[in-house]
C-alpha positions as CSV (number, residue, x, y, z in Angstrom):
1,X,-12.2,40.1,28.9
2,X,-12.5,36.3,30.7
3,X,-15.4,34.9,30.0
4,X,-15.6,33.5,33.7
5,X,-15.5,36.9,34.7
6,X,-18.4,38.2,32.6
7,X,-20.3,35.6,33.9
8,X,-19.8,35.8,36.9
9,X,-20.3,39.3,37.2
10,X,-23.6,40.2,39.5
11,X,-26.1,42.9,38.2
12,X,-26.1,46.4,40.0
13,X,-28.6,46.5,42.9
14,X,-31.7,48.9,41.7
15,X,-31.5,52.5,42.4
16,X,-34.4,53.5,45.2
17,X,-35.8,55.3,42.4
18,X,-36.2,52.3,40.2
19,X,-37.7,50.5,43.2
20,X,-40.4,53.0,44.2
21,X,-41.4,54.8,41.3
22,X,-44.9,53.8,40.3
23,X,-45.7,51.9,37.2
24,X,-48.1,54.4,35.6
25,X,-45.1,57.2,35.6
26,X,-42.7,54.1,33.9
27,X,-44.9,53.7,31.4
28,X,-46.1,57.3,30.5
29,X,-42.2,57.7,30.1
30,X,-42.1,55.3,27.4
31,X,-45.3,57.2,25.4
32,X,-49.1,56.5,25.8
33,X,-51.2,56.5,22.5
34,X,-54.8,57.3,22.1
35,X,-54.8,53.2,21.1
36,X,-53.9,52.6,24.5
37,X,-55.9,54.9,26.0
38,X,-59.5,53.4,24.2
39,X,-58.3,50.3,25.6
40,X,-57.7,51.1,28.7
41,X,-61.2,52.8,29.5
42,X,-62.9,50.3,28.1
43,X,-60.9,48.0,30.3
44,X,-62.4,50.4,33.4
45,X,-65.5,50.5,32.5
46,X,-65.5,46.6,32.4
47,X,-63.9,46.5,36.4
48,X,-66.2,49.1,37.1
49,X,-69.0,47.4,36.6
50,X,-68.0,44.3,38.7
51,X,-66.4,46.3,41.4
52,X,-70.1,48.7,41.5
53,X,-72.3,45.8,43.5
54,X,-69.4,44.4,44.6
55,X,-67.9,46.9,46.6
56,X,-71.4,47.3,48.3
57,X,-71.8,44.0,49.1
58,X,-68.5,43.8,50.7
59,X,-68.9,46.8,52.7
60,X,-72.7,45.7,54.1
61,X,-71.3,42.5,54.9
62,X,-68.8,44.3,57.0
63,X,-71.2,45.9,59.2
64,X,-71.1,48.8,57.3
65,X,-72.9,51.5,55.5
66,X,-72.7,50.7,51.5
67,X,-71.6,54.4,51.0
68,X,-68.1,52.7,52.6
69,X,-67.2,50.4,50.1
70,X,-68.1,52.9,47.1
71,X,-65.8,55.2,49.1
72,X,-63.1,53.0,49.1
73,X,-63.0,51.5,45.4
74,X,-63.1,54.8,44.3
75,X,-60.1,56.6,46.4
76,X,-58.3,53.5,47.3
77,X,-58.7,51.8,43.8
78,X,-57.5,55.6,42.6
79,X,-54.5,55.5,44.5
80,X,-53.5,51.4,44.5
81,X,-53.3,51.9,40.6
82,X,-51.4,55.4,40.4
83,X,-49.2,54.8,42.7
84,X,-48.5,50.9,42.8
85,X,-46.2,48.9,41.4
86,X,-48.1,46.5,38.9
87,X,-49.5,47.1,35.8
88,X,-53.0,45.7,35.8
89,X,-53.8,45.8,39.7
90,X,-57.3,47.1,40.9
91,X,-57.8,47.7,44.4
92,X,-61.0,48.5,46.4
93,X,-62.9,46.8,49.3
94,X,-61.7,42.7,49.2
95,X,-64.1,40.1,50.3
96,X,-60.9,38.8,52.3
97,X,-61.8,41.7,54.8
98,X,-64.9,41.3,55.7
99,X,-64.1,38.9,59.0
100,X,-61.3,40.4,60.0
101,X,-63.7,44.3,59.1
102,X,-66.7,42.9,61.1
103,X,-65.1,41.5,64.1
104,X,-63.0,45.2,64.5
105,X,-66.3,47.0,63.7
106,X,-68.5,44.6,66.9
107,X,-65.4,45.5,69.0
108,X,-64.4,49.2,68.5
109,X,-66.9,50.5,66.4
110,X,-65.9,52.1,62.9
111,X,-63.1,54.8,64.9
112,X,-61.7,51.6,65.9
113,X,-61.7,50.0,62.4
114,X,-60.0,53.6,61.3
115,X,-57.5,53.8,63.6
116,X,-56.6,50.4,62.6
117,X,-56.4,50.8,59.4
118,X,-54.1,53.6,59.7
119,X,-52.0,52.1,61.7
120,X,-51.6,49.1,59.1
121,X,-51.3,51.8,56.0
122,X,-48.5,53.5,58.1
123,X,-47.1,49.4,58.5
124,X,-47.4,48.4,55.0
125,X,-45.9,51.9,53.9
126,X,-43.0,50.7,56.0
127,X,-42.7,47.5,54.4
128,X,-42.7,48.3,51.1
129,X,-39.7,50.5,52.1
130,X,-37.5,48.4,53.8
131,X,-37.8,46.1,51.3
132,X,-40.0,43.6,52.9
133,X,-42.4,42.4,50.7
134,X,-40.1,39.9,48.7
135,X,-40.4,37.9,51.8
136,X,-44.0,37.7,51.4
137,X,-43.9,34.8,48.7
138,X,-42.6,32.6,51.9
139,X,-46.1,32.1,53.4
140,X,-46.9,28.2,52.1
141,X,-49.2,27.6,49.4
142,X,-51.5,25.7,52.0
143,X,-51.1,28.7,54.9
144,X,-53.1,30.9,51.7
145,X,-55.4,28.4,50.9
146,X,-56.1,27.5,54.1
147,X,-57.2,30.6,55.3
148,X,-59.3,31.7,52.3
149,X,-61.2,29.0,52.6
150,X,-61.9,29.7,55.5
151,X,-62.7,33.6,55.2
152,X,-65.1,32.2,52.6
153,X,-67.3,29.6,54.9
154,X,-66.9,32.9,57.0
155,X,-68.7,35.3,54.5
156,X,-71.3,32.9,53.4
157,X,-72.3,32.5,56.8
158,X,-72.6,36.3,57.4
159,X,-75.3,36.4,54.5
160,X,-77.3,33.7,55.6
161,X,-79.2,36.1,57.4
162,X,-79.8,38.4,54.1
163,X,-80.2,35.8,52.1
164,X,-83.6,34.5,54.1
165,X,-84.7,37.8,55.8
166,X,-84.7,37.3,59.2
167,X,-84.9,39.6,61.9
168,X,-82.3,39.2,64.1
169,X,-81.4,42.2,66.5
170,X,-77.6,41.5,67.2
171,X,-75.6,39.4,64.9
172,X,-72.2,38.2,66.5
173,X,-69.2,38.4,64.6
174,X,-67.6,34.9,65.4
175,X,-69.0,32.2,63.3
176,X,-70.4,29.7,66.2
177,X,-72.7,32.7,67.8
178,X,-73.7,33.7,64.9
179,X,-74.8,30.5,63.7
180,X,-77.0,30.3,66.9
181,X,-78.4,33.4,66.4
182,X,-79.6,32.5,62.5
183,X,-81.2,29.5,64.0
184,X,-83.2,31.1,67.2
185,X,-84.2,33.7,64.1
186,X,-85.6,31.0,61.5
187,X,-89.0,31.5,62.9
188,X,-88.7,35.1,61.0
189,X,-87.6,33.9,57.6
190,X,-89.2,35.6,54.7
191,X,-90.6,33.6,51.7
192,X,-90.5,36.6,49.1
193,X,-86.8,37.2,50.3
194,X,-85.5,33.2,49.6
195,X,-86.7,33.8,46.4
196,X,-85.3,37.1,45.2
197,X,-82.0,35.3,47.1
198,X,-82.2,32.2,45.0
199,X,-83.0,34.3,41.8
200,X,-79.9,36.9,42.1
201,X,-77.4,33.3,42.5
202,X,-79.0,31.8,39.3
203,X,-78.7,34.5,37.4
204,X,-75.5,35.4,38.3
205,X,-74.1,31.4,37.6
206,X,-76.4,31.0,34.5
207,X,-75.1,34.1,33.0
208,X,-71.7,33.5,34.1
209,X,-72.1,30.0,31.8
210,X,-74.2,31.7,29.1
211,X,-72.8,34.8,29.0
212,X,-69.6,35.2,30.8
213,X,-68.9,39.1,29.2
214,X,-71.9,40.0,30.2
215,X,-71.8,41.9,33.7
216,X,-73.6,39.5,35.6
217,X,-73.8,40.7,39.1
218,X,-75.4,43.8,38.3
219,X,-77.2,42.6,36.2
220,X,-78.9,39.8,39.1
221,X,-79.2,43.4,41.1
222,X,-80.8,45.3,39.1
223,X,-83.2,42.8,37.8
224,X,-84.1,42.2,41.5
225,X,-84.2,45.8,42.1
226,X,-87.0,46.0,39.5
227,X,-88.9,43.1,40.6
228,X,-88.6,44.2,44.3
229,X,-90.1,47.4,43.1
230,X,-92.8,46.4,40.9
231,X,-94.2,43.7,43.1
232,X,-94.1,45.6,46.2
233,X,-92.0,42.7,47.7
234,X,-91.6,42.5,51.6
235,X,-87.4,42.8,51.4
236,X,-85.4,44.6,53.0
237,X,-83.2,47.4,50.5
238,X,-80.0,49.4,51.1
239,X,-82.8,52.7,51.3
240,X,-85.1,50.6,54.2
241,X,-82.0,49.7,56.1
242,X,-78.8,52.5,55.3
243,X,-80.9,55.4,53.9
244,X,-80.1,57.2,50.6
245,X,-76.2,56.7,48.8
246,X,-74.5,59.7,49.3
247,X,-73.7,61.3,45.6
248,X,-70.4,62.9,46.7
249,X,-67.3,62.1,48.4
250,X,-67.0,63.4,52.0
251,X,-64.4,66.0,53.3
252,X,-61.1,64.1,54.5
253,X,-61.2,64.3,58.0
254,X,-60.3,61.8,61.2
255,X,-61.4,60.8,64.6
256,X,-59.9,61.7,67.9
257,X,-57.9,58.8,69.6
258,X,-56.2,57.6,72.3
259,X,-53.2,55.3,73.2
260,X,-55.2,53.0,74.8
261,X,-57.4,52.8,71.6
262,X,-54.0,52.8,69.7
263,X,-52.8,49.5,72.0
264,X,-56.8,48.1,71.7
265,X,-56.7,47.9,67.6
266,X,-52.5,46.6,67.2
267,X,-53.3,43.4,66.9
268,X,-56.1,44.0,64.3
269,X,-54.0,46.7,62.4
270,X,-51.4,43.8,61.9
271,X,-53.7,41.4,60.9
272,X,-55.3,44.4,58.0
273,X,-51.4,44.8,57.0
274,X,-50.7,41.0,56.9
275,X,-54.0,39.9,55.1
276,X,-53.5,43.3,53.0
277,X,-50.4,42.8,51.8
278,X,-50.7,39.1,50.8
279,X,-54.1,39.3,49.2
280,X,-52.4,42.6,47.1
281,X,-49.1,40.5,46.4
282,X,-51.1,37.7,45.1
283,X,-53.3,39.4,43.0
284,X,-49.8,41.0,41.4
285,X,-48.7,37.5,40.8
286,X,-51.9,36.5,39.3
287,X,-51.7,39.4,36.9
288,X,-48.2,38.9,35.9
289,X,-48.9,34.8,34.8
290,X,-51.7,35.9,33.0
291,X,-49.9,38.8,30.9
292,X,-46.3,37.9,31.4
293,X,-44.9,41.4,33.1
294,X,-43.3,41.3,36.3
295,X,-44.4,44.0,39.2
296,X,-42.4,45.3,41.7
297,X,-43.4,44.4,45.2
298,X,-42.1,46.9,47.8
299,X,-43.5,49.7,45.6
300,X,-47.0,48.1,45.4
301,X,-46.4,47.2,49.2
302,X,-45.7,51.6,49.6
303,X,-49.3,52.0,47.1
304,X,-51.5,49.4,49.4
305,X,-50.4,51.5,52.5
306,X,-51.0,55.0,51.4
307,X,-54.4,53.9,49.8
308,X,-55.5,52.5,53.2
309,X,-54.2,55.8,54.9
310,X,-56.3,57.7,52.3
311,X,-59.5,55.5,52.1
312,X,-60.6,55.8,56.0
313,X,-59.8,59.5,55.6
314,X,-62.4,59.8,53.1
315,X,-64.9,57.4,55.0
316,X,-64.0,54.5,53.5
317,X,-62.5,51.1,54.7
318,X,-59.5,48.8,54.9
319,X,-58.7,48.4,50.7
320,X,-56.2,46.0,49.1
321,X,-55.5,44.5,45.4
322,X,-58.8,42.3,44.4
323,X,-57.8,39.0,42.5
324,X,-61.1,38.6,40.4
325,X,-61.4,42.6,39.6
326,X,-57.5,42.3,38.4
327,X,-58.0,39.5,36.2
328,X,-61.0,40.8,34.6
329,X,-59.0,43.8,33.9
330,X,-56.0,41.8,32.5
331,X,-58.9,39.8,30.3
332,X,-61.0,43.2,29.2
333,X,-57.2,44.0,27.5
334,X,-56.0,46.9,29.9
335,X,-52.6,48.2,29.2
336,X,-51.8,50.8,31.3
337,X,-52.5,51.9,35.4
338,X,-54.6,54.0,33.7
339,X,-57.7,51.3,33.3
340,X,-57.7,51.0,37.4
341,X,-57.8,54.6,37.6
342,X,-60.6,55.2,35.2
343,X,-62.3,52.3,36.9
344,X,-62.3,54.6,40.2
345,X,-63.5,57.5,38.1
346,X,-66.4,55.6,37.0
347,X,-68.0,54.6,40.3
348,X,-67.1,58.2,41.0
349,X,-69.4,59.0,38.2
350,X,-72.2,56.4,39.2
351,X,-72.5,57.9,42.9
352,X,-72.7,61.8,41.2
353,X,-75.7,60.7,38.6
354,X,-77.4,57.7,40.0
355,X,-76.7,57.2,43.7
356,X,-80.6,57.8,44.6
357,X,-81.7,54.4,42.7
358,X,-79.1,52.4,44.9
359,X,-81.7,52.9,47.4
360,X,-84.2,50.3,45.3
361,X,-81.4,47.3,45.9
362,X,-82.3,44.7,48.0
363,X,-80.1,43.1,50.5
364,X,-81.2,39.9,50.1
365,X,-79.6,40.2,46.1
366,X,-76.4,42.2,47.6
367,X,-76.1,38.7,49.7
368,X,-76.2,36.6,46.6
369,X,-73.3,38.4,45.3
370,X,-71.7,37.6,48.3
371,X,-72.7,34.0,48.4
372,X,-71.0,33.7,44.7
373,X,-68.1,35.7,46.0
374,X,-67.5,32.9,48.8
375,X,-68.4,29.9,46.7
376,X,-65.7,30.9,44.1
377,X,-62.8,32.4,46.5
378,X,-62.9,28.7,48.3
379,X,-60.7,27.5,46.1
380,X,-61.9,23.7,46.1
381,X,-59.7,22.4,44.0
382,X,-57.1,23.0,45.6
383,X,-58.0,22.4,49.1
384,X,-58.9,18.7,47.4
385,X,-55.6,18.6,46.0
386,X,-53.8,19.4,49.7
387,X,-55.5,17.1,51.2
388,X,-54.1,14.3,49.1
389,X,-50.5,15.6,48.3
390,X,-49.6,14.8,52.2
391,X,-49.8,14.6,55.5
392,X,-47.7,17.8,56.4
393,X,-49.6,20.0,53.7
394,X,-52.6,18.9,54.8
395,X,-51.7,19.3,58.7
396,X,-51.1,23.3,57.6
397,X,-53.6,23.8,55.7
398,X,-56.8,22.2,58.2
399,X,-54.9,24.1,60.9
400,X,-54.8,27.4,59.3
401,X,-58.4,26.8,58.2
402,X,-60.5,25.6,61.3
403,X,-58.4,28.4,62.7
404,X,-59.6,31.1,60.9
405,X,-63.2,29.8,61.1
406,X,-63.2,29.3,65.4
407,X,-60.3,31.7,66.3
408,X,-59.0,34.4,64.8
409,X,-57.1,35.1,61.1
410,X,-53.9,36.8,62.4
411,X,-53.6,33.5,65.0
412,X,-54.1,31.4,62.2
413,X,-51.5,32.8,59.6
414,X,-49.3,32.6,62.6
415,X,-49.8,29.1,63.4
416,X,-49.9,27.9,59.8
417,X,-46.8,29.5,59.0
418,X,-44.8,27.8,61.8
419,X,-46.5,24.8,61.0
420,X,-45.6,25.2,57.4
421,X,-41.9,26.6,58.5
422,X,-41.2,23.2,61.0
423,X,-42.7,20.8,57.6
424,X,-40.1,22.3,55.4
425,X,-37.4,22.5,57.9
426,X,-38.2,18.7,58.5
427,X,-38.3,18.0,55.0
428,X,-34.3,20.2,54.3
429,X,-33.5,17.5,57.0
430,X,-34.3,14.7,55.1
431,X,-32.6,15.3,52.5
432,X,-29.7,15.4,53.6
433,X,-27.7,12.1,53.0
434,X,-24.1,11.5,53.8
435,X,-22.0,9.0,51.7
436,X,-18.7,6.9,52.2
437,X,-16.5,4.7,51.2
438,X,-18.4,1.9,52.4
439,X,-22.3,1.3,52.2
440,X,-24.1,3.4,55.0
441,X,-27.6,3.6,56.3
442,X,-29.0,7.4,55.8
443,X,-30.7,8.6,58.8
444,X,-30.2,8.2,62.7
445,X,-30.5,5.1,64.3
446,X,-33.9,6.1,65.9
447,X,-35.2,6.5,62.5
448,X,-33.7,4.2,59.7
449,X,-35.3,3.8,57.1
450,X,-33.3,1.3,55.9
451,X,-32.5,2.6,52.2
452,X,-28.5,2.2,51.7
453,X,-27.0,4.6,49.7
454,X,-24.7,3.8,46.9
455,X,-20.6,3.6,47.8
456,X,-18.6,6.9,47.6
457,X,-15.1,6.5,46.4
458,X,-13.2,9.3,44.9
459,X,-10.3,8.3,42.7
460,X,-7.6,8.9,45.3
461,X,-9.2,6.7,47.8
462,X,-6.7,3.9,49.2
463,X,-7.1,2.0,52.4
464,X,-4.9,4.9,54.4
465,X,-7.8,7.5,53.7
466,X,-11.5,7.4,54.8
467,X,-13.8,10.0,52.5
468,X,-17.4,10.6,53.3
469,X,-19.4,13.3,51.3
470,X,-22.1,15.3,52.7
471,X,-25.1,16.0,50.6
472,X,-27.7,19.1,50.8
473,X,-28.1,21.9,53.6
474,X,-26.0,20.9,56.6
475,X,-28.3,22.9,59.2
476,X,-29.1,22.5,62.9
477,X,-32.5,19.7,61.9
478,X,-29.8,17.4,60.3
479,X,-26.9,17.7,63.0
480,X,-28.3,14.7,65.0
481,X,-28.3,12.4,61.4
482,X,-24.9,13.2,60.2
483,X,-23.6,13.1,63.6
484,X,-25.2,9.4,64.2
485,X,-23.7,8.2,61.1
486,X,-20.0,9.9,61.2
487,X,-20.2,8.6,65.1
488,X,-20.8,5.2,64.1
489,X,-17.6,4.6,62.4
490,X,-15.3,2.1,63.5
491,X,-11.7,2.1,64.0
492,X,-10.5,5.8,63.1
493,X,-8.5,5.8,60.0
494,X,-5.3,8.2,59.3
495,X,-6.6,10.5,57.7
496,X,-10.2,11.1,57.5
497,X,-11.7,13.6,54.3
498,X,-15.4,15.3,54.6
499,X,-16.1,16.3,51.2
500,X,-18.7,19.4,51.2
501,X,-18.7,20.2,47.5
502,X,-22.9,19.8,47.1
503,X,-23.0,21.4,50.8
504,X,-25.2,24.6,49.6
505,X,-25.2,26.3,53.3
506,X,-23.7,25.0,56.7
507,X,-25.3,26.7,59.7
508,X,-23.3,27.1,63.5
509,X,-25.3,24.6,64.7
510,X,-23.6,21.7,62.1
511,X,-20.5,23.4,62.4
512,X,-20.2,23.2,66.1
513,X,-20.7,19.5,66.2
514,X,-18.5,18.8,63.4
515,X,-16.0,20.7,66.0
516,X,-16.7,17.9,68.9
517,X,-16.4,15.5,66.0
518,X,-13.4,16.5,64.4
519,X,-11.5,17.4,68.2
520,X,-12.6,13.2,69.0
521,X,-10.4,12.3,65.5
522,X,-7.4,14.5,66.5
523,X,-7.4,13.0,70.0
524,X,-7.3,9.6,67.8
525,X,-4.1,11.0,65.7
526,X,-6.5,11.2,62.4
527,X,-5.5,14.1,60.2
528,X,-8.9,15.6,59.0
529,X,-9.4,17.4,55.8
530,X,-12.5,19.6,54.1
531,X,-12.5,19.3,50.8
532,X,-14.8,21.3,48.2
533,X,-16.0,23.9,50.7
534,X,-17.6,26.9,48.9
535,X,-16.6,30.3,50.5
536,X,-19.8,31.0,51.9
537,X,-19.9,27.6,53.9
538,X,-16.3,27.6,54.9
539,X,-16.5,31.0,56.3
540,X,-18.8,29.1,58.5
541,X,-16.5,26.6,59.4
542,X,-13.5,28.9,60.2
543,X,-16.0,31.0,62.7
544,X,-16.7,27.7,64.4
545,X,-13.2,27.0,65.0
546,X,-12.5,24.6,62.4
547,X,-9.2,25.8,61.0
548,X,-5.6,25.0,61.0
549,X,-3.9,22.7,62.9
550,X,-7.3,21.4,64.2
551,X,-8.6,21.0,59.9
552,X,-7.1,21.4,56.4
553,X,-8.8,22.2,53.6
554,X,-8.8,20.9,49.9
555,X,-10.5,21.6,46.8
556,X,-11.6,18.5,46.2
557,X,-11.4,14.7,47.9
558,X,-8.6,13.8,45.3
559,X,-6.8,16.8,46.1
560,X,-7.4,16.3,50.0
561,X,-5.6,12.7,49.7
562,X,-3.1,13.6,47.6
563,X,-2.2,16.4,50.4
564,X,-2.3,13.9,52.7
565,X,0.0,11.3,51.1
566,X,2.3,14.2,50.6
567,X,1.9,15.6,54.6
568,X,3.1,11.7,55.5
């Protein structure tokens, strides 16, 4: 058989069942061993452990019960991992959320945060199966960085009121109010609760430098729990405030709903399915450079819906792939789906035997989680590292993040993927360079930059022929540079070749100005060939009109001489 043609050959497309069956069933095909099953539940218990404050936290400082965030990391973290499409992912209740959870919650109430979330489950479920979620590694690096730091100045300003006990009767959602409200309230701040706040933070950090296997979150709440307790300390506790943990999971059941509640919560149900998706898609990622598998997208896209769907039918709330849970599971050496599942089925455990002593936690150490939570999702580094790299990055990512702090997340995902989309478009443009047989000037003549590119002269080239090359994506943001430079030559030669050979894409844009261009060299009597045109881009061309007798075409500039010497 030709080599060329073994080569060439393209792999079949995956069967839908190769697409969307789930991980766990993959692997329990290929044989699970009591080996791996020790290491995966020890690999649970580990998540577990981080996810139990965790998903607490998250929930109170969504407006919500704590019973809500227990409910979701144990049915949606069940059915992210059993059903999804990565190896190591652990869902649950993300600290992402809790903007987007508390706004939705201040403006519907929790039917409204239901209704949205089903809505998104029902998008993301969607999605997954039309294939969508490949297109999710298109949002720019600075678009994701942007807005997480910004969902973390967010959080950390929502616990500022646990985190110094003060009384304040209605806490606004959007950052500017609520940073009013804190300070009107300062009057009411709470010595004994600054402390316990303060105390939960260093031992969470200390531990984390001294002891980073050690579980320190709940360790910081539970040793504040006990101090609370025994010093009769003036704090406030999930038992003062939410009442006693519920030890069992409630009957699946929903609201009643309208259309105009339906039309009310769109907008947020996109934004759930948008922030959902990429904070579950990401944490895949994460977990796949740290192990070195590969997950399938569209199938954990399919998982992250039908766990949201489930979640808020149990009580719960909006739940998506955790970054930090999944790398500790990847680093306690999971193997299998199986360790996210048996993390589920631990917190399941912890409500059904020791729910009541949730009721001794204080708030004000559940906000120190938070305040970790916030300080390490920033991602500080990086923001730094935007800032320098250049103007454009930096442009999308302050827009995306003052954005997400003063407006709203889904309007700044918008915005800084446009921006993002324009920069790149801007930067394709370019990039672009067109070459002839003389020394040219890239660029129009509004904006030369005065760099001269290097002469182009094929072998065949001979003072009868004029050969330009065209270098990079010919698209509708470089039409006005090409077309400067091509319109800026002189006396029209006899035959005139445009050599496409490192032309990856033309669009119709470029193609019909090349037309106008090419019609204004046949008026002249130039014969005009296209040489090296791949089939992809001279199907282009041909649509556009460029074809015989108005164009001939050549494999290469030599060739398109040659054929011309011959024509004459």
């Amino acid at each position: 058989m030709d080599v060329a043609a073994i080569n060439t050959r393209r792999r079949p497309e995956p069967s839908f069942a190769e697409l969307f069956t789930p991980k766990l069933v993959m692997l329990l095909r290929e044989g699970y061993s009591a080996a791996d099953f020790r290491a995966d539940a020890l690999a649970g218990l580990t998540v577990a452990i981080v996810a139990l404050p965790l998903s607490m936290a998250i929930a109170i400082g969504s407006g919500l019960s704590p019973d809500k965030g227990l409910f979701t990391a144990i049915v949606g973290g069940f059915l992210i991992s059993a059903l999804g499409g990565s190896r190591f992912q652990i869902g649950g209740p993300a600290g992402a959320f809790i903007v987007l959870i508390a706004t939705i919650v201040e403006r519907h109430g929790y039917d409204g945060l239901v209704l949205a979330t089903l809505m998104a489950g029902v998008m993301m479920v969607a999605a997954g199966f039309l294939r969508l979620g490949t297109y999710i590694k298109y949002i720019p690096f600075p678009v994701t960085v942007g807005f997480t730091a910004g969902i973390a100045v967010i959080i950390f300003a929502s616990q500022l009121k646990e985190l110094l006990g003060l009384d304040i009767a209605h806490e606004p959602a959007a950052l500017l109010p609520k940073l009013d409200a804190i300070w009107t309230g300062l009057g009411t701040l709470k010595p004994s609760t600054v402390a316990l706040s303060l105390f939960a933070i260093a031992t969470i950090v200390g531990l984390r430098r001294l002891r980073p296997r050690w579980p320190g979150m709940l360790i910081a709440v539970g040793v504040t729990a006990g101090l609370a307790a025994v010093f009769h300390l003036d704090v406030a506790t999930i038992g003062s405030k939410f009442g006693e943990v519920p030890r069992t999971l409630p009957l699946p059941s929903l609201p009643s709903f309208e259309l105009a509640m339906m039309r009310a919560v769109l907008p947020d149900a996109i934004a759930i399915a948008l922030l959902g998706s990429i904070e579950s898609l990401l944490s895949a990622v994460v977990a796949d450079g740290m192990s070195g598998r590969k997950h399938r997208s569209n199938c954990e896209l399919v998982a992250q819906g039908a766990a949201n769907i489930t979640s808020v039918m149990f009580g719960g709330m909006c739940a998506t792939g955790t970054i930090a849970r999944t790398a500790t599971n990847v680093r306690a050496g999971a193997r299998t789906p199986v360790a996210g599942i048996l993390h589920a089925v631990y917190i399941l455990l912890f409500m059904l035997v020791a729910a009541p002593l949730a009721a001794y936690i204080p708030l004000a150490s559940l906000g120190g989680v938070l305040a970790v939570v916030a300080w390490n999702m920033a991602e500080k580094e990086e923001f730094a590292s935007l800032l320098r790299t250049s103007w454009g990055d930096a442009t999308v990512l302050m827009a995306t993040f003052l954005l997400t702090i003063f407006e709203d997340l889904t309007v700044a995902i918008g915005v800084g993927v446009t921006l993002g989309a324009f920069l790149f478009l801007h930067r394709m443009a370019e990039a672009v360079e067109i070459e002839g047989g003389g020394s040219m000037i890239a660029g129009d003549e509004a904006d030369t930059t005065g760099v001269t590119r290097t002469a182009y002269k094929p072998q065949a080239f001979d003072g009868g022929a004029m050969v330009y090359r065209i270098s990079g994506a010919f698209f509708f943001g470089a039409t006005a540079a090409v077309s400067a430079v091509l319109d800026r030559i002189g006396t029209h030669p006899k035959v005139f070749v445009l050599d496409f050979t490192d032309v990856p894409l033309v669009d119709t844009t470029a193609a019909k100005a090349l037309e106008a261009f090419v019609h204004k060299l046949n008026h002249s009597g130039t014969q005009v060939y296209f040489a090296g045109a791949r089939q992809s881009v001279r199907r282009t061309l041909l649509f556009a009109g460029l074809r015989k007798p108005l164009v001939n075409y050549a494999a290469t500039a030599d060739d398109a001489v040659l054929q011309s010497r011959v024509a004459q």
